[in-house]
N, CA and C of each residue as an Amber inpcrd file, in Angstrom:
protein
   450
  17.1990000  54.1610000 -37.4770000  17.2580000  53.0320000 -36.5510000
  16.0170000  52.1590000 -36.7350000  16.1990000  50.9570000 -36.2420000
  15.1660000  50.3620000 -36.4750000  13.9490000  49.4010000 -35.2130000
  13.4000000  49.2230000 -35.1440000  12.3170000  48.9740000 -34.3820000
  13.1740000  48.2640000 -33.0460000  13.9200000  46.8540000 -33.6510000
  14.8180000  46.4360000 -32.8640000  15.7840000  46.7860000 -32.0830000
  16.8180000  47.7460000 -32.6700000  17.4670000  48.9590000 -32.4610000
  17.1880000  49.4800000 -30.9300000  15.9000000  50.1760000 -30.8150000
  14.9750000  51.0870000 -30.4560000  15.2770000  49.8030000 -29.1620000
  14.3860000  48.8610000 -29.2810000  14.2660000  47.8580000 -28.2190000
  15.7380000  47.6010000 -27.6580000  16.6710000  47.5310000 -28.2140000
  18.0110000  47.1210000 -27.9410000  18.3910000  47.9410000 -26.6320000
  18.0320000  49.2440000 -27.1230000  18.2930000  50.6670000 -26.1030000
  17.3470000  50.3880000 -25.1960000  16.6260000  50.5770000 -24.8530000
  15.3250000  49.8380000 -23.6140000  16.2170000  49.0090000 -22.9720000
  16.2910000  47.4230000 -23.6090000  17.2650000  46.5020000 -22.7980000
  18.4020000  47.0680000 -22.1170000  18.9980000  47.5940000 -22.6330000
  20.4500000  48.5310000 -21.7520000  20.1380000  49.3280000 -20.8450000
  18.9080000  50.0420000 -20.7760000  18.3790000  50.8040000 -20.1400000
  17.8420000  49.9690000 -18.7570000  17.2030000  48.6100000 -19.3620000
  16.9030000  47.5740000 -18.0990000  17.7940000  46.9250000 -17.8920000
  19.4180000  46.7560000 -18.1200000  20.2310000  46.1520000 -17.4390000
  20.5510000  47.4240000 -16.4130000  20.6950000  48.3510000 -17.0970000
  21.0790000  49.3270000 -16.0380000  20.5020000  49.4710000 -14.7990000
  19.0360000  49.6720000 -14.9350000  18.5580000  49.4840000 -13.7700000
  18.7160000  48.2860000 -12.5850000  18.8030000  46.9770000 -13.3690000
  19.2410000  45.3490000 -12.8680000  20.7730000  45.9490000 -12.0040000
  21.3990000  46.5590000 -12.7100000  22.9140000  46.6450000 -11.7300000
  22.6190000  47.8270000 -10.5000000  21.2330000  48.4740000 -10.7770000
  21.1890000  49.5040000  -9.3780000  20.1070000  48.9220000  -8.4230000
  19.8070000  47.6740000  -8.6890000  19.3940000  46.7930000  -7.9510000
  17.7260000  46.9670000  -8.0910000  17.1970000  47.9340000  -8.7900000
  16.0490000  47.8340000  -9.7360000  15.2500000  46.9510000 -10.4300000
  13.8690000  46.3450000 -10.4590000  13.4280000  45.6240000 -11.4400000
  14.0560000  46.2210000 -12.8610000  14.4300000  44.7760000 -13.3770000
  15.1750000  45.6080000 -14.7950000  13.7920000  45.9990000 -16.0210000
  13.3160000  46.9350000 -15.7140000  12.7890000  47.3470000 -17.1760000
  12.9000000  49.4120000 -17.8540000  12.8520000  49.1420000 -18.7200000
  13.5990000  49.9570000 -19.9570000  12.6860000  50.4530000 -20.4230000
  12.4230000  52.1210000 -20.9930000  11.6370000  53.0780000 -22.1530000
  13.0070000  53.5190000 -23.0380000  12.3670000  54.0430000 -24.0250000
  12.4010000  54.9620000 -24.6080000  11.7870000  55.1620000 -25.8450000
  11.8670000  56.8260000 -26.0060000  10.7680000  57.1760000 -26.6140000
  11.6400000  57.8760000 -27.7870000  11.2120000  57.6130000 -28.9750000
  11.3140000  57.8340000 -30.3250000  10.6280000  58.6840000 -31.0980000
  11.1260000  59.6550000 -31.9940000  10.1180000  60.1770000 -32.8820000
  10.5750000  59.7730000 -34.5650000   9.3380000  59.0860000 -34.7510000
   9.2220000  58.3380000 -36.0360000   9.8690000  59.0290000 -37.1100000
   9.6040000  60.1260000 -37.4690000   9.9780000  61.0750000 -38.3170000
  11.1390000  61.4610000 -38.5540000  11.8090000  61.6070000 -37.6030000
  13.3080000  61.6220000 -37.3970000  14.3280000  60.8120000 -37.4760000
  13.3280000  59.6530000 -36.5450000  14.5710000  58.6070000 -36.1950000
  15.0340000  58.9640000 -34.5940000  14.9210000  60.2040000 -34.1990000
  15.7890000  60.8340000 -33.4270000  15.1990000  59.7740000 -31.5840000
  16.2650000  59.6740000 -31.1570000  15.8540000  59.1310000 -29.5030000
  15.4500000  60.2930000 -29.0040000  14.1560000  60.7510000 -28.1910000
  13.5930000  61.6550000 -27.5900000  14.1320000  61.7860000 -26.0050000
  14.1540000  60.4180000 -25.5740000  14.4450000  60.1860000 -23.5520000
  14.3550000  58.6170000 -23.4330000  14.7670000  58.2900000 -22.7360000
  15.0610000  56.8710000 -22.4070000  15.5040000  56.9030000 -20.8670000
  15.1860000  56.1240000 -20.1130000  14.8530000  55.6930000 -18.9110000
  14.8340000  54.3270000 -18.3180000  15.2030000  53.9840000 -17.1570000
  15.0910000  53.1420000 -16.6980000  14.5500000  53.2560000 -15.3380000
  13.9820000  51.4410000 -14.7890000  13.1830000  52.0800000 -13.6880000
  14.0610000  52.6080000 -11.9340000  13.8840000  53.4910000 -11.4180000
  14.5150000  53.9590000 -10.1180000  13.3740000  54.2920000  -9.1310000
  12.5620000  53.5230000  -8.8560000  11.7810000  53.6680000  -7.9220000
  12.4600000  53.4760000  -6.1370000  13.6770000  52.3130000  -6.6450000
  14.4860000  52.3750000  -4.9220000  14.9300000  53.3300000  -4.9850000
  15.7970000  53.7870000  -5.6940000  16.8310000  54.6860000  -5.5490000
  16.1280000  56.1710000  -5.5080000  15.2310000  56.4510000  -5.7930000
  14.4140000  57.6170000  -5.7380000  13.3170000  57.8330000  -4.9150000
  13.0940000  56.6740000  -4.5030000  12.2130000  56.3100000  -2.8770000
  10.9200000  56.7240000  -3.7520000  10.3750000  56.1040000  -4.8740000
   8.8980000  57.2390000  -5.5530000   8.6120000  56.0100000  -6.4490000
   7.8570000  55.3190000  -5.9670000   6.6000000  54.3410000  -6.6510000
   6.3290000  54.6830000  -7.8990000   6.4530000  55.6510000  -8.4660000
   5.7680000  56.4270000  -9.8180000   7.2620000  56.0970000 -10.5350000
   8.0500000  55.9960000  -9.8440000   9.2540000  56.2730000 -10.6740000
   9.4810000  54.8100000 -11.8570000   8.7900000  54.4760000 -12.2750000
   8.7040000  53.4960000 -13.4940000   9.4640000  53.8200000 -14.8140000
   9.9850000  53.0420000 -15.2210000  10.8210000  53.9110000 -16.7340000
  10.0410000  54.3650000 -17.7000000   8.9190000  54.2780000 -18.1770000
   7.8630000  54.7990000 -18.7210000   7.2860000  56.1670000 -18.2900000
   6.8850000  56.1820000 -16.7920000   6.9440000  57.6230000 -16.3810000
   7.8460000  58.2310000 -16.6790000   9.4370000  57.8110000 -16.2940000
  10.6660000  59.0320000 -16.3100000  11.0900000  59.5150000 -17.6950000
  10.1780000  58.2710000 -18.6320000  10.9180000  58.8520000 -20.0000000
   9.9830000  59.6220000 -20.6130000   8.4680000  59.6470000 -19.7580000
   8.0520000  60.7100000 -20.4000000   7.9600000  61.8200000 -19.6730000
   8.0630000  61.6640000 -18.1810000   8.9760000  63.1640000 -17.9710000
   9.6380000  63.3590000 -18.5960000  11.1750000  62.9220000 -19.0980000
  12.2620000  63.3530000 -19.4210000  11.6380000  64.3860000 -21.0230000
  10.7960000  63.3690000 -22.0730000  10.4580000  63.7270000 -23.2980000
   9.3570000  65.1760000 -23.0260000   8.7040000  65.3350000 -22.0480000
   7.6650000  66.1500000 -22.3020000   8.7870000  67.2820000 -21.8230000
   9.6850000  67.2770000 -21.0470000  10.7230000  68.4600000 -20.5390000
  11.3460000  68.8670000 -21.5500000  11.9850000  67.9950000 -22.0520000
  13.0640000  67.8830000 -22.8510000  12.3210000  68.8790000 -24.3260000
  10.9190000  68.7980000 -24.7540000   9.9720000  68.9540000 -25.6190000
   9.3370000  70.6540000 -25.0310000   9.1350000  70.5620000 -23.8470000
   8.2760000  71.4710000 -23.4880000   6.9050000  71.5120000 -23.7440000
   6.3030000  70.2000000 -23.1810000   5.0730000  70.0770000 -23.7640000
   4.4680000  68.7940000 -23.0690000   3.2270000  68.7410000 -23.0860000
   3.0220000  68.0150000 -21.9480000   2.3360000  66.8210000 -22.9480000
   2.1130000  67.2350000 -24.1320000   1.9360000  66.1200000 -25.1170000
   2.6270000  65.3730000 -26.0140000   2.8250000  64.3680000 -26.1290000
   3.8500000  63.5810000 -27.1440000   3.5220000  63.0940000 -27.8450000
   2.4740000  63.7100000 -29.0770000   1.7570000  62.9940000 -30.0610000
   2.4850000  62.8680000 -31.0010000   2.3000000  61.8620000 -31.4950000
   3.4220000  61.1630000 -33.0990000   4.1980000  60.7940000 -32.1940000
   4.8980000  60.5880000 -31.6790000   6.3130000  60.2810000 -30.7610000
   5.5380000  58.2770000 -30.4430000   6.6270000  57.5350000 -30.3710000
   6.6990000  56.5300000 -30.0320000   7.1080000  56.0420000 -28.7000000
   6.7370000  55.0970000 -28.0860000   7.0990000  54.3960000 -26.3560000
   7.6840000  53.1210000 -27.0310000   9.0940000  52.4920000 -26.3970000
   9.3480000  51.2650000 -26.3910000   9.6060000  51.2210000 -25.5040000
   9.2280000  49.6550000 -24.8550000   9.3030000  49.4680000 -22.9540000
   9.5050000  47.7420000 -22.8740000  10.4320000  47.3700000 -22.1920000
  10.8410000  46.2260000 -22.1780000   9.8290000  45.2310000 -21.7100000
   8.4780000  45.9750000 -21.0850000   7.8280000  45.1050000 -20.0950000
   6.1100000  45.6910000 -20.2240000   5.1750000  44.8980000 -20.3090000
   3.8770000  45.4320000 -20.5410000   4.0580000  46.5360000 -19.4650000
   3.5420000  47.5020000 -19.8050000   3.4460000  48.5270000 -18.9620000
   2.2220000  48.4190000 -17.5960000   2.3390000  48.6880000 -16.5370000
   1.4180000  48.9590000 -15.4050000   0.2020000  49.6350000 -16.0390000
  -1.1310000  49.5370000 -15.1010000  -2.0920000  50.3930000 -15.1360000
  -1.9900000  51.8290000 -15.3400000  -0.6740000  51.8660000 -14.0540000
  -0.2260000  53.3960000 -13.9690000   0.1760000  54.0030000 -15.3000000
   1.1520000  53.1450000 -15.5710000   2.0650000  53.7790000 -17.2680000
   0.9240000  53.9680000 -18.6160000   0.3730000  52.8250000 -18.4480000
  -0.8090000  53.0820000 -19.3850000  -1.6600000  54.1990000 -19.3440000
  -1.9960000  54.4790000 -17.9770000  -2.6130000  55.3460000 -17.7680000
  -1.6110000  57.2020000 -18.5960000  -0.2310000  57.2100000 -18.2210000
  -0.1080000  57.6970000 -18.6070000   0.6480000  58.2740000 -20.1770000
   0.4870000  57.0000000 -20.5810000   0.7640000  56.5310000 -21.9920000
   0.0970000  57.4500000 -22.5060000  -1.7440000  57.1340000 -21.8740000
  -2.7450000  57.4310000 -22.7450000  -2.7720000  58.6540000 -22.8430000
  -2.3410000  59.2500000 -21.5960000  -2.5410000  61.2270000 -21.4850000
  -1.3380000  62.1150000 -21.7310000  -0.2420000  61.1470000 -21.9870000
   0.4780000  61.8650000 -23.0760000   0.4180000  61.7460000 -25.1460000
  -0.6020000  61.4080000 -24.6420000  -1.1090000  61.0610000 -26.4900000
  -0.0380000  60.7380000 -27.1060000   0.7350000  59.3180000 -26.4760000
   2.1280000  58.3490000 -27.0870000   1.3180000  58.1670000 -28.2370000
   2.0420000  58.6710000 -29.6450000   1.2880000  57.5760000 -31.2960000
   1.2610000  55.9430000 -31.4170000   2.3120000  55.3260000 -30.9460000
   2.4610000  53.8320000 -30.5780000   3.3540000  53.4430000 -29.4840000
   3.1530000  52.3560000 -28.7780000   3.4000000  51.4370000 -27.7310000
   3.7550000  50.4060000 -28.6530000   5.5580000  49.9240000 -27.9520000
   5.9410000  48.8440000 -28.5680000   6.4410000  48.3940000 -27.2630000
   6.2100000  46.9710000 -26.5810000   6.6420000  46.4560000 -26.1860000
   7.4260000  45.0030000 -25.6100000   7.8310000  44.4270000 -25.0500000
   8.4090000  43.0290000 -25.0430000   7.7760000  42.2000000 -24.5240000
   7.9610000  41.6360000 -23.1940000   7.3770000  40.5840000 -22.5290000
   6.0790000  41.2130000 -21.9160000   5.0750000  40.0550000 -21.8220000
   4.0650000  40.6170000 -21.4480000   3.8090000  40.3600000 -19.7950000
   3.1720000  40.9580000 -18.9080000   3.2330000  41.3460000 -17.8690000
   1.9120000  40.3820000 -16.9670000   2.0980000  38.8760000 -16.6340000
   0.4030000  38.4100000 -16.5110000   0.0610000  39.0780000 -15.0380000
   1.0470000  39.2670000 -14.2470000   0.1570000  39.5900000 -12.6010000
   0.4960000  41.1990000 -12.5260000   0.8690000  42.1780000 -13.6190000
   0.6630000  43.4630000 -13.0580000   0.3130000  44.3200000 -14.4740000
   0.4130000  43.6290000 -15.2020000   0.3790000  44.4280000 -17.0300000
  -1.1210000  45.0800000 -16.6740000  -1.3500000  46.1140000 -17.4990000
  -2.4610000  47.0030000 -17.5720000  -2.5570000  47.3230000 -19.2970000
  -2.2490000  46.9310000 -19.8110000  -2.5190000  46.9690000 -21.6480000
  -3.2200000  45.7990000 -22.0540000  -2.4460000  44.4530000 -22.0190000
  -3.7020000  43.4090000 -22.6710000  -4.2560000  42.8000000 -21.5490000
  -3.3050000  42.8750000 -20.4370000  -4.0060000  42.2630000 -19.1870000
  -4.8040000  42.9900000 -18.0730000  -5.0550000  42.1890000 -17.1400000
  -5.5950000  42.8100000 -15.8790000  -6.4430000  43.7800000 -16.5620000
  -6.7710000  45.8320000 -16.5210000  -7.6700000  46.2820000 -16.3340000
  -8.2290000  46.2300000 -18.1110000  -6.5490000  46.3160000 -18.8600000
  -6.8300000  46.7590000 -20.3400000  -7.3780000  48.2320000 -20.0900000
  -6.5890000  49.6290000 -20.0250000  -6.5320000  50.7940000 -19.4760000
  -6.7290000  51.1430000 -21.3300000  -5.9710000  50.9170000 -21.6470000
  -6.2060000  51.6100000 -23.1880000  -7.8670000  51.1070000 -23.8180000
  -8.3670000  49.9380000 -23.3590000  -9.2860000  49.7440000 -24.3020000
 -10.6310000  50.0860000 -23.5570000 -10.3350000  50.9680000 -22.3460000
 -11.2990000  51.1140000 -22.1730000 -12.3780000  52.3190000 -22.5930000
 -13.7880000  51.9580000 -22.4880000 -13.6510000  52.9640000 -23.0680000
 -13.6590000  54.7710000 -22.4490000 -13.5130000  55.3100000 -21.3060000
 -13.1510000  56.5570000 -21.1200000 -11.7760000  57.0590000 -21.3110000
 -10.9630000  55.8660000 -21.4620000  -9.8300000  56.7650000 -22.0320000
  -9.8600000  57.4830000 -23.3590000  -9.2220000  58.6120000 -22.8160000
  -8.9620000  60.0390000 -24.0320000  -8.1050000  59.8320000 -25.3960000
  -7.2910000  58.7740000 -25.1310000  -6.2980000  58.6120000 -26.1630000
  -6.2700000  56.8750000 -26.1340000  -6.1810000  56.2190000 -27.5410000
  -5.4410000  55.0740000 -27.6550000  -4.4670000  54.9670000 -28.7580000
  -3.1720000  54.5800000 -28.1000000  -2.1120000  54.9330000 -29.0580000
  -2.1410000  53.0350000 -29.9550000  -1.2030000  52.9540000 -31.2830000
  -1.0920000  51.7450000 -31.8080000  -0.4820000  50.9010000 -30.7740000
  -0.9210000  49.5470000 -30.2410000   0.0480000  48.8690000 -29.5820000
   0.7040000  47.5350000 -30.4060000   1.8910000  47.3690000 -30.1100000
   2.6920000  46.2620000 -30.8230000   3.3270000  45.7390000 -29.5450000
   3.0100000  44.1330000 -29.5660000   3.3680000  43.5420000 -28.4010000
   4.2700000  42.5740000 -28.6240000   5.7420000  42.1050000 -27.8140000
   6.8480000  41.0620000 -28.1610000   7.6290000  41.3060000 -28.9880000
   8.2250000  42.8750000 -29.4820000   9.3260000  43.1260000 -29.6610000
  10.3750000  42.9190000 -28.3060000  11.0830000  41.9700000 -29.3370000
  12.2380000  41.4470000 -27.7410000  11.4310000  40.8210000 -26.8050000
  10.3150000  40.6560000 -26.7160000  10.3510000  39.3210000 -26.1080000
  11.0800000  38.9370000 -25.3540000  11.5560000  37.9090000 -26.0520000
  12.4570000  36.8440000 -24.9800000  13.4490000  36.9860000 -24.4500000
  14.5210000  38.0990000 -24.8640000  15.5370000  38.9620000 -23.9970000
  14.6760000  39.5130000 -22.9100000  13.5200000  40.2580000 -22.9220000
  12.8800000  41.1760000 -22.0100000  12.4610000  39.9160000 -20.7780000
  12.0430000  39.0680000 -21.1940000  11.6070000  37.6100000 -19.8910000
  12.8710000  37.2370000 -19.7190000  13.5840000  36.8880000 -20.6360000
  14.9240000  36.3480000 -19.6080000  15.4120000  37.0080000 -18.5170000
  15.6250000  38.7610000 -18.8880000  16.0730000  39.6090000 -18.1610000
  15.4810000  39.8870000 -16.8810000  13.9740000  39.7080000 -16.8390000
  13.0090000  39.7440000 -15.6410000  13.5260000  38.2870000 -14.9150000
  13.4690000  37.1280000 -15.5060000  13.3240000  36.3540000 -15.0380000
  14.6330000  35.9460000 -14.6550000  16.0900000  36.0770000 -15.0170000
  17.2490000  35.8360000 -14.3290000  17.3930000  37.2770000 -12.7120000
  16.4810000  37.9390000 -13.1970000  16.6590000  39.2080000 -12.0030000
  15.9160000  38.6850000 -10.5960000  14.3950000  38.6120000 -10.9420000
  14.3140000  37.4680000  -9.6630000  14.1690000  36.3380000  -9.3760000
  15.0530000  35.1880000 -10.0330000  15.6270000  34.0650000  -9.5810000
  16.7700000  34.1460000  -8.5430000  17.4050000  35.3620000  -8.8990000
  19.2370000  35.8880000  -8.1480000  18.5330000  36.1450000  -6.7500000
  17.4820000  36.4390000  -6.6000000  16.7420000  37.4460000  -5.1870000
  15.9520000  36.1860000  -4.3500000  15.8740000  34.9280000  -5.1090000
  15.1390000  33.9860000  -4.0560000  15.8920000  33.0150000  -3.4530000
């Protein structure tokens, strides 16, 4: 599969969430080597009443379960949406090998914006980041979601 591919699945993952009335954004996590989809997620923070519940968290719950292991090194993150402080945060402490993501995030992103969690320097891990795969599907999708809500 290919990088796009990868992102394609994310997007489906953030429409899904868009139809459970969710901010629409999308993970999943890849292992390079394989090819193979590891977990993929979308976000359910209403529906699960749990703030943490971000699709980035659930897909690396899902991958570190699914793995048995609380590390996901070599393994890849694709995420429709700069990831939060939070996700970054735990990007970094699941030792993700690369971060690929779409639209970038200006009033809550935590990777190039706001704290920049990866570059700082006490974090333990910095994985490769690649920013604006999908893109502009990933902003449309944010941005037709809350236009419908105002």
């Amino acid at each position: 599969m290919s990088l796009r591919t990868y992102m394609d699945l994310a997007l489906d993952e953030a429409r899904a969430a868009a139809a459970r009335g969710e901010v629409p954004v999308g993970a999943v996590i890849t292992d390079p080597a394989t090819g193979a989809v590891v977990a993929q997620a979308g976000n359910r923070t209403r529906e699960q009443a749990d703030p943490t519940a971000h699709a980035e968290i659930l897909a690396i719950r899902a991958a570190c379960a699914r793995l048995g292991s609380e590390r996901l090194t070599g393994l890849d993150l694709h995420v429709t949406l700069e990831p939060c402080p939070m996700c970054a945060a735990a990007i970094a402490a699941a030792r993700l090998g690369r971060l690929y993501y779409g639209a970038s995030d200006p009033k809550s992103g935590g990777i190039e914006q706001g704290p920049r969690v990866l570059s700082h320097p006490q974090v333990h891990h910095t994985p490769e980041v690649y920013a604006g795969i999908g893109e502009a599907e990933s902003a449309a999708l944010l941005k037709d979601f809350f236009a419908a809500r105002r």
